[in-house]
C-alpha positions in Angstrom: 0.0 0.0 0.0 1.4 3.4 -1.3 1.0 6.6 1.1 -1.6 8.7 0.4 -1.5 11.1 3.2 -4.9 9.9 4.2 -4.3 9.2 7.9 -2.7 12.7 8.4 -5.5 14.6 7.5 -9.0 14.7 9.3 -11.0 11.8 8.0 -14.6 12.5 7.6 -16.6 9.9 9.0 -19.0 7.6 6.9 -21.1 7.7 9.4 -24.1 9.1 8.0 -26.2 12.1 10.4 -29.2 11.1 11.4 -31.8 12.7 8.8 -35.8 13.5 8.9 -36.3 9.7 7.9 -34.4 7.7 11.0 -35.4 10.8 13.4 -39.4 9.3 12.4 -38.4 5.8 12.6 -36.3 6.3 16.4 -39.8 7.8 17.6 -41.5 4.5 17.1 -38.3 1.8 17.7 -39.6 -1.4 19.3 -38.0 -2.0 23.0 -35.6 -4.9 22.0 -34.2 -2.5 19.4 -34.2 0.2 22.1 -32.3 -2.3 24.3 -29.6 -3.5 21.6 -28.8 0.4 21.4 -28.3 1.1 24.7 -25.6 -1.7 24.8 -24.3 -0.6 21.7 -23.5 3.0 23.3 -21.9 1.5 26.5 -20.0 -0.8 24.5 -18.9 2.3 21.9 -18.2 4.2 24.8 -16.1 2.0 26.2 -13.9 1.3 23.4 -13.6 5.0 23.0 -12.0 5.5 26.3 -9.7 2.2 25.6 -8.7 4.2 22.2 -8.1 7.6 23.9 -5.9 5.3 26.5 -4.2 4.4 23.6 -3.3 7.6 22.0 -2.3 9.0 25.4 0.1 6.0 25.7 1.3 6.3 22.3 2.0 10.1 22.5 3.5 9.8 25.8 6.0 7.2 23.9 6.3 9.5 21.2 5.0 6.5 18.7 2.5 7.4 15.9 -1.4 6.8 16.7 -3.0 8.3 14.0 -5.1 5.6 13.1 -6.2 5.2 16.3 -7.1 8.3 17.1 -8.8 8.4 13.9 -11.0 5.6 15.4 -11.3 7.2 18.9 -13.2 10.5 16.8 -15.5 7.8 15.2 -16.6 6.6 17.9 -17.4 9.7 19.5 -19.4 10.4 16.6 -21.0 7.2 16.6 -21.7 8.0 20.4 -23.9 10.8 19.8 -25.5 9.3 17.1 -27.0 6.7 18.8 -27.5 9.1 22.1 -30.1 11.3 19.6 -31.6 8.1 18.8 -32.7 7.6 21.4 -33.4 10.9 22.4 -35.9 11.2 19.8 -37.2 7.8 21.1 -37.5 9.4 24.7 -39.0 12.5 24.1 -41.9 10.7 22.1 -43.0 8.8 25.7 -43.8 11.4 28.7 -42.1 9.3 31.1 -39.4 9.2 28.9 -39.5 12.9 29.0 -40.1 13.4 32.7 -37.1 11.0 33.7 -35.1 13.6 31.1 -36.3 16.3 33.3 -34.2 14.3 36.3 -30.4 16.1 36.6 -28.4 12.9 36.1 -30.8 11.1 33.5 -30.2 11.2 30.2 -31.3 10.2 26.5 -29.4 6.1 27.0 -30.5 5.7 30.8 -33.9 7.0 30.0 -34.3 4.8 26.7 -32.8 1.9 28.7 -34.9 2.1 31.4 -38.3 2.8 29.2 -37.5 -0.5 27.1 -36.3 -2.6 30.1 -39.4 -2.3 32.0 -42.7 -3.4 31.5 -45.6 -2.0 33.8 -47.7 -4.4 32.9 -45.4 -7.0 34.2 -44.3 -5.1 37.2 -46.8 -2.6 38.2 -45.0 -1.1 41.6 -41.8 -0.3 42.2 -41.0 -3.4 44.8 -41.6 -5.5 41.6 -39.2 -3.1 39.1 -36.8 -3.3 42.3 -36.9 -7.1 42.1 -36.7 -7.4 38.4 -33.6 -5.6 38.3 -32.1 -7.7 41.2 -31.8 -5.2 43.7 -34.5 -7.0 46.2 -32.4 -7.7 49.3 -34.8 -11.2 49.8 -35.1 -12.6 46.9 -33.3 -16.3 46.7 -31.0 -17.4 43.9 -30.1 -21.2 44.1 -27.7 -23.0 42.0 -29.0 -23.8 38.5 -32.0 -21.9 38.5 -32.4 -19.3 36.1 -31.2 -15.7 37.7 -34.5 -14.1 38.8 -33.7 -10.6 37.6 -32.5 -8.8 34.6 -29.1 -8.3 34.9 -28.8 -5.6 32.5 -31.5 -3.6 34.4 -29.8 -3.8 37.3 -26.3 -2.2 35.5 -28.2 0.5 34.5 -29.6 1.1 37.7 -26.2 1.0 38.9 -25.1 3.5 36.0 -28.4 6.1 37.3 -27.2 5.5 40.9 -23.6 6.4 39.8 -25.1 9.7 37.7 -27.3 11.0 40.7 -23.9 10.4 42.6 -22.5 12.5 40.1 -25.0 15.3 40.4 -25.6 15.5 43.9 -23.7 19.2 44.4 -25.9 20.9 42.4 -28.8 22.5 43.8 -31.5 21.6 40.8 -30.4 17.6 41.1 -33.4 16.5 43.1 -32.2 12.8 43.5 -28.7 13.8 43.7 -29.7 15.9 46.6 -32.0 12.8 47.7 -28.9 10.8 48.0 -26.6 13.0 49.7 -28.8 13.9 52.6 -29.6 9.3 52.7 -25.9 9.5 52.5 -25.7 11.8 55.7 -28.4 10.0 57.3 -26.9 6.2 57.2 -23.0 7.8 57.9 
C-alpha cells in the first residue's frame, strides 16, 4: 500500500447524520431494538475510552497513533448518534421525558430504562426493584435461572452512579435525595 497522506488529515466519517427519515423511525423503535442500542452505546463508549488510553500512551511514547485516534473521533461520533436516537425515542414517551427532566438522566438511561421495564409485568416499584435484582430477599439457588435482569440492574447501577455524580448541584433533586440518605446512614 502506497502513502496517500490519508491518515494525516482529518478523515470524515462515513457515518451518515441522522436525517428527517431515521429521526421518524427512532420515535416508534420497538423495546428490544431500544435495548440492543443502549448496549451498543456503552459498548462504543467503552472502546472509545480504551482508544483515547491508547493515544495517550502512544503520545507519551512518542509513537504514531493516527489511526487510532482516527477511530477514537469515530466513535465519539457514533456516540452521539445513537444518544439522539434515542433521544428522539425518549422525548416521544412522557415518562421518557419526565425522567429527562431528572439532573443525572439522560437520552441512554432514560431509553434503557423505558425499554427494560414493562408495567404491565411489574406494576410497583417493589416489583421493578426485584426485576432488576436489587431486592435484598429474593433467593437465587444454583442452576436456577437468575431471577432478575441483569442488564436492568447495571443500568440502575449506572443512574445510581449519575445521581452520585450530580448530587452538588442545587437543581439535582435525586442527587440531593442521595446525599442527605448519605448523611443520614453515615
Amino acid at each position: 500500500m502506497t502513502d496517500t497522506g490519508f491518515m494525516s488529515e482529518v478523515v470524515e466519517s462515513p457515518i451518515k447524520r441522522i436525517d428527517k427519515d431515521y429521526r421518524e423511525a427512532a420515535r416508534n423503535l420497538p423495546a428490544q431494538e431500544v435495548r440492543f442500542l443502549v448496549d451498543a452505546y456503552y459498548q462504543w463508549q467503552e472502546n472509545r475510552i480504551r482508544a483515547n488510553n491508547q493515544v495517550r500512551a502512544m503520545t507519551e511514547s512518542k509513537e504514531p497513533s493516527e489511526v487510532i485516534d482516527w477511530l477514537s473521533g469515530n466513535a465519539v461520533m457514533l456516540e452521539k448518534d445513537i444518544a439522539r436516537v434515542l433521544d428522539y425515542y425518549t422525548a416521544e414517551h412522557p415518562v421518557g421525558d419526565w425522567m429527562r427532566s431528572n439532573k443525572g438522566v439522560g437520552p441512554v438511561i432514560a431509553a434503557g430504562l423505558l425499554s427494560h421495564i414493562d408495567l404491565e409485568k411489574a406494576p410497583t416499584g417493589g416489583h421493578i426493584w426485584s426485576f432488576a435484582g436489587l431486592n435484598p430477599n429474593a433467593v437465587w439457588n444454583k442452576g436456577e435461572r437468575r431471577p432478575w435482569n441483569a442488564d436492568l440492574k447495571t443500568l440502575c447501577w449506572k443512574l445510581g452512579e449519575s445521581f452520585v455524580k450530580v448530587s452538588g448541584r442545587e437543581d439535582a433533586f435525586y442527587g440531593a435525595f442521595y446525599k442527605e440518605k448519605k448523611e443520614y446512614y453515615v
